[in-house]
C-alpha positions as CSV (number, residue, x, y, z in Angstrom):
1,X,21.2,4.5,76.0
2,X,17.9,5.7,75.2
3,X,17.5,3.0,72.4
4,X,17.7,0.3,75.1
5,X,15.2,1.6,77.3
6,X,12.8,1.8,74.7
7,X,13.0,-1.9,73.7
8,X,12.4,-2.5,77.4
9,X,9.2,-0.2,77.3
10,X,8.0,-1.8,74.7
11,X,8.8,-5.5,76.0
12,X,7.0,-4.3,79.5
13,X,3.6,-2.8,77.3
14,X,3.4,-6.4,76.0
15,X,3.7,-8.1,79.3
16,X,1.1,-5.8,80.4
17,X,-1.3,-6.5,77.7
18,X,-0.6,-9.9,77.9
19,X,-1.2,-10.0,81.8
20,X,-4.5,-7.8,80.8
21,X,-5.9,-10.5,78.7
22,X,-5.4,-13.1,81.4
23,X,-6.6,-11.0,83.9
24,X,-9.8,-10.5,81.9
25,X,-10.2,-14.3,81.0
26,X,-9.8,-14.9,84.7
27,X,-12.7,-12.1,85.6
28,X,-15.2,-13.7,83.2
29,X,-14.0,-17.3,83.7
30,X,-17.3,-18.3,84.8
31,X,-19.3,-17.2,82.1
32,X,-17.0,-18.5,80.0
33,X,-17.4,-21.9,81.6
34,X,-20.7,-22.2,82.4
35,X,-22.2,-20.8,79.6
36,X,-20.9,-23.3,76.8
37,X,-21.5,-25.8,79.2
38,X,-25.3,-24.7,79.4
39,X,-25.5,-24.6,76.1
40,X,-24.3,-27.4,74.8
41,X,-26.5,-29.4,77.2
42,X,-29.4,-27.7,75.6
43,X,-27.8,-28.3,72.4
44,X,-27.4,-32.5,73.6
45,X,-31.4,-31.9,74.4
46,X,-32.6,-30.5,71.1
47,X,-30.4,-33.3,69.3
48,X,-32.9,-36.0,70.9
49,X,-35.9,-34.1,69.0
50,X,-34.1,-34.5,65.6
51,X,-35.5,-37.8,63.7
52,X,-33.0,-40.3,63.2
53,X,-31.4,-40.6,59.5
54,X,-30.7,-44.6,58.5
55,X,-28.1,-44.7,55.5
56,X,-28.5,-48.2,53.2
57,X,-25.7,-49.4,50.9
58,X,-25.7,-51.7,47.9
59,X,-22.4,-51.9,45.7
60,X,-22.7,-53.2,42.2
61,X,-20.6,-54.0,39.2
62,X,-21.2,-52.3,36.2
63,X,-21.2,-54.3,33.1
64,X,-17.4,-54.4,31.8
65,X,-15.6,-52.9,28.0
66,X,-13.9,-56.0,26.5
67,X,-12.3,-56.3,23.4
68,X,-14.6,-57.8,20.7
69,X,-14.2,-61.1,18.9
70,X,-15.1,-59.2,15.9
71,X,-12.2,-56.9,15.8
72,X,-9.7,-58.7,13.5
73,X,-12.1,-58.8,11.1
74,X,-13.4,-55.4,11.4
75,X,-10.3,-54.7,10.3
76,X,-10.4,-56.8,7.4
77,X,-13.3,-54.5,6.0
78,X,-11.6,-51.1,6.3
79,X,-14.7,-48.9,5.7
80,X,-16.8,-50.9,8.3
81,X,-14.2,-51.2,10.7
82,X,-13.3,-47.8,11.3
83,X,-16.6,-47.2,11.5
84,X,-17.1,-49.6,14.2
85,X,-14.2,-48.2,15.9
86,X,-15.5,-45.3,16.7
87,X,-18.2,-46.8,19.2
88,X,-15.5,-47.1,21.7
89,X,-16.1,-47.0,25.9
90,X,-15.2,-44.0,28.1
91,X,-11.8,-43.4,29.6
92,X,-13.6,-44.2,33.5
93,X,-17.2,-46.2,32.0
94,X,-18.4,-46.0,35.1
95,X,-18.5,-42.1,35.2
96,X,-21.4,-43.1,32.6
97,X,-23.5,-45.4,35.0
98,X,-23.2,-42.4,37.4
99,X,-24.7,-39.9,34.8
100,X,-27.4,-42.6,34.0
101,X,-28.1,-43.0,38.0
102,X,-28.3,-39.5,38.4
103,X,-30.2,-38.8,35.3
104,X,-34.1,-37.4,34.7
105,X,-35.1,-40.6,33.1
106,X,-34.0,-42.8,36.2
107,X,-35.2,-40.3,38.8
108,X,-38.9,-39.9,37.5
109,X,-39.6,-43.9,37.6
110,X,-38.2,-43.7,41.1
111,X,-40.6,-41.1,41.7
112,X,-43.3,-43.0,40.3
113,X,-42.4,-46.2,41.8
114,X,-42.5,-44.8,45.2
115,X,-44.8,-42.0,45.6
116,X,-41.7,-39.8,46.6
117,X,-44.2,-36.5,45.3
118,X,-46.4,-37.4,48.9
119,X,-43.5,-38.7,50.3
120,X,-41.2,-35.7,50.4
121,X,-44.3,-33.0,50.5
122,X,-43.3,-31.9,47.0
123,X,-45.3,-29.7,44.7
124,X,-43.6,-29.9,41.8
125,X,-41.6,-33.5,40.2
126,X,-38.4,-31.0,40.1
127,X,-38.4,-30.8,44.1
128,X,-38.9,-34.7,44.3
129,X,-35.7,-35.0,42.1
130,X,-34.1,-32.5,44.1
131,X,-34.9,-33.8,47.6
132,X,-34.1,-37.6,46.0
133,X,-30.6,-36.1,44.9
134,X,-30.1,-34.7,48.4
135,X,-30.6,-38.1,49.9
136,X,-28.4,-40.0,47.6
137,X,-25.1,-40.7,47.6
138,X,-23.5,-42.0,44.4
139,X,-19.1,-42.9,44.1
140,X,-17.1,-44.6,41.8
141,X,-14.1,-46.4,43.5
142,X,-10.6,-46.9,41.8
143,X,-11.5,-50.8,42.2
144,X,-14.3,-50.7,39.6
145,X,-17.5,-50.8,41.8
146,X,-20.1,-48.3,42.1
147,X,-21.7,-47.6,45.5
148,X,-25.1,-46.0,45.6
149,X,-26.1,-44.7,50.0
150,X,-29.9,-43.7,50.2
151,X,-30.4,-41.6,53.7
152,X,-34.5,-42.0,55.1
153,X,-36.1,-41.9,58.2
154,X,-37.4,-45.6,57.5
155,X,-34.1,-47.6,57.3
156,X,-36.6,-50.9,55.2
157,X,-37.7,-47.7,52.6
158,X,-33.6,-46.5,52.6
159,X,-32.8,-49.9,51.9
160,X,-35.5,-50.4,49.3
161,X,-35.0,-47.5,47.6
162,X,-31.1,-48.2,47.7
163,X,-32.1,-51.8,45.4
164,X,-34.6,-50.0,43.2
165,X,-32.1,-47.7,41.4
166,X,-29.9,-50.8,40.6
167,X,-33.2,-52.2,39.0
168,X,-34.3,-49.3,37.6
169,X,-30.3,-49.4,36.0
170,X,-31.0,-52.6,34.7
171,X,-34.1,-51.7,32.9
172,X,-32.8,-48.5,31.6
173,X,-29.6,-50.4,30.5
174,X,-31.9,-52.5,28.6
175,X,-33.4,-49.9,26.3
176,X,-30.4,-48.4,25.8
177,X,-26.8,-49.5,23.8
178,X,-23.9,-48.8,26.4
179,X,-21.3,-51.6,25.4
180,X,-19.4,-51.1,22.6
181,X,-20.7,-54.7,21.2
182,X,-24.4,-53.3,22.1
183,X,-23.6,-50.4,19.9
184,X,-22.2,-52.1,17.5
185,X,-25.3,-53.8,17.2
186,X,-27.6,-51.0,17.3
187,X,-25.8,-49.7,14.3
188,X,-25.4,-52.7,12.1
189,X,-29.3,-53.4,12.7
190,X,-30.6,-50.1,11.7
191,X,-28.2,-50.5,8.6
192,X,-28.8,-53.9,7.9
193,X,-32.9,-53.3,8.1
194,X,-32.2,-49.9,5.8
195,X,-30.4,-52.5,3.4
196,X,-32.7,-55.1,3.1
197,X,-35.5,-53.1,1.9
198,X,-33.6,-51.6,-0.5
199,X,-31.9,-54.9,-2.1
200,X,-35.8,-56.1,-1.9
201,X,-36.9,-53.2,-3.7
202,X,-33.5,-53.4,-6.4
203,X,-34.7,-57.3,-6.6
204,X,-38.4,-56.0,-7.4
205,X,-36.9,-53.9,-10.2
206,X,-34.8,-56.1,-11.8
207,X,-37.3,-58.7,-12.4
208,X,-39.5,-55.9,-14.3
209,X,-36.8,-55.6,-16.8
210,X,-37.1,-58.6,-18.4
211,X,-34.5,-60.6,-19.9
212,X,-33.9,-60.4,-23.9
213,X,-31.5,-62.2,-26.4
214,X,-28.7,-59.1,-26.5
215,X,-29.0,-58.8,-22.3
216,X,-27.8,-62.4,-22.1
217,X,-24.9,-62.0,-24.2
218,X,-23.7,-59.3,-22.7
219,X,-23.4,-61.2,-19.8
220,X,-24.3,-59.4,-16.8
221,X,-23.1,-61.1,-13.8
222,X,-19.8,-61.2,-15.3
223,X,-19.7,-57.7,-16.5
224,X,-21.1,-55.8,-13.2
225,X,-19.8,-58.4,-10.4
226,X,-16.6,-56.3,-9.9
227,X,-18.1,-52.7,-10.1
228,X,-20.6,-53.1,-7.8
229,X,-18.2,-54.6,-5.3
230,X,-16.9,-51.6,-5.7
231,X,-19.8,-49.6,-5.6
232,X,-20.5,-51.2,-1.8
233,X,-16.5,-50.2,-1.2
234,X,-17.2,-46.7,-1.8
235,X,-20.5,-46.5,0.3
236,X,-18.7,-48.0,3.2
237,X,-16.1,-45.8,2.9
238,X,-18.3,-42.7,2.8
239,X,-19.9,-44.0,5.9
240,X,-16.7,-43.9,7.8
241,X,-15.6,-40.5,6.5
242,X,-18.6,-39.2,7.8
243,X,-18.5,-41.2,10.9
244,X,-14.7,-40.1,11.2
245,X,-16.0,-36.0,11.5
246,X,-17.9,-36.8,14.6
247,X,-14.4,-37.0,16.7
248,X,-11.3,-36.2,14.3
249,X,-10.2,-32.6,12.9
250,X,-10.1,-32.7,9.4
251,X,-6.2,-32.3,9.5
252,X,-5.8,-35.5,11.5
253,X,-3.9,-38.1,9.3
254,X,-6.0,-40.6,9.7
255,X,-9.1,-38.1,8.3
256,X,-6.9,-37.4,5.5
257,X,-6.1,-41.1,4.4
258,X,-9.6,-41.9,4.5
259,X,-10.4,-39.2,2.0
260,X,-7.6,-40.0,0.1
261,X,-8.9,-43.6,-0.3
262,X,-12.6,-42.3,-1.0
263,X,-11.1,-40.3,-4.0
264,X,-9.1,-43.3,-5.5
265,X,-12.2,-45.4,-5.1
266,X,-14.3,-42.6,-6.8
267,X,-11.5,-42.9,-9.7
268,X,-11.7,-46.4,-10.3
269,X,-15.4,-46.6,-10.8
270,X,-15.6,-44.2,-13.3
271,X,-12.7,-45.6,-14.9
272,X,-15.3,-48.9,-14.7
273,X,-18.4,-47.5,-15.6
274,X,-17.0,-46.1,-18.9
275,X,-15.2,-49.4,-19.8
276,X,-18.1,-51.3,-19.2
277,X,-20.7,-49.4,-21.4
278,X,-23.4,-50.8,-22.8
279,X,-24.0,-51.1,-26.9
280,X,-27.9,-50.9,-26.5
281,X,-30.6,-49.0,-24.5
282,X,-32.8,-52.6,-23.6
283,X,-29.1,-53.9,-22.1
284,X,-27.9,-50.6,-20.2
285,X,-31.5,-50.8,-18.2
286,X,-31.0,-54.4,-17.8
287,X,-27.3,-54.2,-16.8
288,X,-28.3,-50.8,-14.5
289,X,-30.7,-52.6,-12.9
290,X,-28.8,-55.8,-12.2
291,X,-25.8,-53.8,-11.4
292,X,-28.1,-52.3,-8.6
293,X,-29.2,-55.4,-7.0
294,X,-25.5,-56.5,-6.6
295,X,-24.7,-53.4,-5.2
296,X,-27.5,-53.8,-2.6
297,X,-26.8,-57.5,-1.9
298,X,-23.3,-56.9,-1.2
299,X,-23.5,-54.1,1.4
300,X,-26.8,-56.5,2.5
301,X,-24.3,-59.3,3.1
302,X,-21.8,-57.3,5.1
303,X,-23.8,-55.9,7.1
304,X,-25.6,-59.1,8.2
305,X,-22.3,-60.5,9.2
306,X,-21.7,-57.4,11.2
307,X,-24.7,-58.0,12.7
308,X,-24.3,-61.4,13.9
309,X,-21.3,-60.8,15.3
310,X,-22.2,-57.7,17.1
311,X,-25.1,-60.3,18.8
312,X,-22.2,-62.8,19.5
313,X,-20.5,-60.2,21.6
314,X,-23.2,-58.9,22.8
315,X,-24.5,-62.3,24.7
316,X,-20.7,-63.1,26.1
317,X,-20.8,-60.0,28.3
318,X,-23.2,-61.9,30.1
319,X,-25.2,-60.1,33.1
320,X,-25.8,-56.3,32.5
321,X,-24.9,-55.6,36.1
322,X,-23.7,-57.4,39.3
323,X,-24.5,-56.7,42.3
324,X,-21.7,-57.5,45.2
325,X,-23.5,-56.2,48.5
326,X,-27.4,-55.8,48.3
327,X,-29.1,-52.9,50.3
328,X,-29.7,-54.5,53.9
329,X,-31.9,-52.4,56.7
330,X,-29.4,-50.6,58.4
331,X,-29.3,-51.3,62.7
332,X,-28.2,-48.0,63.4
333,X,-28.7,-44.7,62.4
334,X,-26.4,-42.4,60.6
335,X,-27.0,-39.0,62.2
336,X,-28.1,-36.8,63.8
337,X,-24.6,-37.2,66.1
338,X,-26.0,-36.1,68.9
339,X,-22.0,-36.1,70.9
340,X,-20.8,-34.3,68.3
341,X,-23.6,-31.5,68.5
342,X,-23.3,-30.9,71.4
343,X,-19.4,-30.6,71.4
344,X,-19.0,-28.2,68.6
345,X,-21.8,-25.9,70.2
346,X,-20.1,-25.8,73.1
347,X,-16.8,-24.9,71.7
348,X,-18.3,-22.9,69.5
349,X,-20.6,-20.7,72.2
350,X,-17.3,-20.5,74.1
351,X,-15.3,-18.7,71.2
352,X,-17.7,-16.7,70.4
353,X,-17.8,-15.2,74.5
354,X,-14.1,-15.1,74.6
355,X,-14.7,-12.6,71.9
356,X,-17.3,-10.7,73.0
357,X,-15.1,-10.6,76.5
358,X,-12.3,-9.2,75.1
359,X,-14.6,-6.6,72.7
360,X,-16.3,-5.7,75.9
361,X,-12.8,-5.0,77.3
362,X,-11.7,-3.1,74.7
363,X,-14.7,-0.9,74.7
364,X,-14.4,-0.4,78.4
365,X,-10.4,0.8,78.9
366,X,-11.2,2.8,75.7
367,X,-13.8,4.7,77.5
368,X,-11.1,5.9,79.7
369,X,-9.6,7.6,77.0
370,X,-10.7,11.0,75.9
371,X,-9.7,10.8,72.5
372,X,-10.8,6.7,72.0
373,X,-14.0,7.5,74.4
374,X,-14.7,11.0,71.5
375,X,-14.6,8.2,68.8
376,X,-16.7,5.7,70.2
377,X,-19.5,8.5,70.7
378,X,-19.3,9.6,67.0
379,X,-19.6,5.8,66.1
380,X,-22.9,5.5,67.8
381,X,-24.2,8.7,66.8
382,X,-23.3,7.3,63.1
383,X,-24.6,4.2,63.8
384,X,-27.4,6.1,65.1
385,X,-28.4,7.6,62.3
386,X,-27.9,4.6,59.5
387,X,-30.5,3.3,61.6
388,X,-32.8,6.1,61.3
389,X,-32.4,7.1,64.8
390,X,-32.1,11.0,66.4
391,X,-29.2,11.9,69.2
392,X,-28.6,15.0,70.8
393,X,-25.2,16.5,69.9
394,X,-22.8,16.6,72.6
């Protein structure tokens, strides 16, 4: 029986509390009333003294990966192709135009442009950038497009500014090889350049040889065609290899079989060179020499066709960037809320009374307790003394 009567002392202690509580909201309900009402009023006032922020939009579409005319034959030249290959786009390209809005480069001509160092009271170009971050708002949707929100106190500047980073895109694009047919063509007209002046130069030295009686019979063109064909094979093939570390391990299959095919085209030249030996010293220099200017004019040869191909892609992708919504002036401004302040302070001025109400309370029915009341006095005295303060002892 006395297990019973316990449950029901306990149930009765938490009515009481509970009634305690109400009783205590009940005694305080107007300062928990009035006060969050005050001061979210004030709150609604001080929103009024905030300067308005205007937010301006422009969404653009960023130039698009497409699959080159010049694949099927880039994979008719092995060695070029795989080299090619590995100028590939992005999983998400537009994660790319993101960096490059958000990037140094972009930010300074922005800067520049628009006096943002006055503008935005900075002292140093890394606070412009920093403030110019703050107010800029940069996504990448799942339906392709890119959409760029500038926040200023002028809503024309907001707007302005908005347009200006998809130009200053546009220029930056334009110095730059994104595309895979624009890097394609970057490469193959550094290479082709590179060759050039070395087929001029191998052209040069072959027409300081001069041409005797025993160089003639030995028939040159017909002795050295084939080897420096593959000559050419085995430089392009060396350039992918090398190109192929930058992004496979060297226990990747398709690392392997590239080496593989390097060695067996290392093989068969000197197989060739020895075959082909010249009987005198006049026709080896002769033979060297023109051997080296076929070399030269072949890789010269494939990489010009590269090249114009690369260019042929390159103008089909048409416009570098299209813009769906241009940056407008917006009508209405995007914060302050001034509703919203002045709801959340309120609710939030009112939890934090309900809890000083209820600390009060605690303090107070504690103080009725000689033991709790003991406690509380050796928490002020401790209190008391992290502070740097001296009480008298009880």
């Amino acid at each position: 029986m006395t297990e019973p009567s316990g449950t029901a002392l306990s149930a009765g202690d938490d009515d009481i509390s509970l009634l305690d509580l109400l009783q205590t909201v009940v005694d305080n309900l107007r300062l928990l009333v009035v006060a969050p009402l005050a001061v979210g009023l004030l709150a609604l006032a001080f929103s009024y003294t905030i300067r308005p922020v205007f937010t301006a939009s422009t969404q653009f579409l960023p130039p698009q990966q497409q699959q080159s005319a010049a694949a099927a034959m880039l994979q008719s030249l092995g060695a070029l192709g795989g080299l090619a290959g590995a100028a590939t786009g992005l999983k998400n390209p537009n994660d790319q135009y993101v960096s490059l809005l958000q990037s140094r480069t972009l930010q300074d001509s922005l800067i520049k442009r628009f006096q943002l160092m006055e503008r935005y009271e900075a002292d140093f170009p890394e606070d412009a950038r920093k403030t110019l971050s703050n107010n800029t708002r940069i996504t990448s949707g799942k339906d392709g497009l890119i959409r760029l929100e500038v926040d200023d106190h002028d809503p024309v500047f907001a707007a302005e500014l908005a347009n200006a980073h998809v130009q200053e895109l546009t220029a930056l694009l334009g110095r730059l090889a994104v595309t895979e047919a624009q890097q394609r063509r970057a490469f193959f007209e550094k290479q082709l350049a590179d060759a050039k002046g070395k087929l001029t130069h191998a052209e040069q030295a072959l027409q300081a040889s001069g041409v005797n009686v025993s160089a003639l019979k030995a028939n040159p063109q017909a002795a050295v065609e084939g080897l420096a064909q593959l000559q050419a094979s085995i430089t392009a093939q060396e350039v992918k290899v090398a190109s192929m570390r930058n992004y496979l391990a060297e226990s990747a299959p398709d690392f392997r079989q590239a080496l593989t095919e390097l060695a067996a085209l290392r093989t068969q030249l000197a197989r060739l060179e020895q075959s082909q030996a010249p009987k005198s010293q006049n026709d080896s220099d002769y033979v060297a020499k023109y051997r080296d200017f076929r070399y030269h004019e072949t890789l010269f040869e494939l990489f010009a066709k590269q090249y114009e191909l690369a260019r042929v892609d390159e103008s089909r992708e048409g416009a570098v960037i299209q813009v769906v919504d241009v940056a407008l002036p917006p009508d209405r401004k995007s914060r302050p809320r001034k509703a919203m302040i002045a709801v959340m302070t309120t609710l939030a001025t009112g939890f934090a009374l309900l809890l000083f109400v209820f600390v009060r309370q605690a303090f107070r029915q504690a103080s009725n307790d000689e033991r709790s009341a003991a406690k509380i006095h050796q928490l002020r005295r401790s209190w008391a003394r992290v502070l740097g303060r001296h009480t008298p002892s009880a």
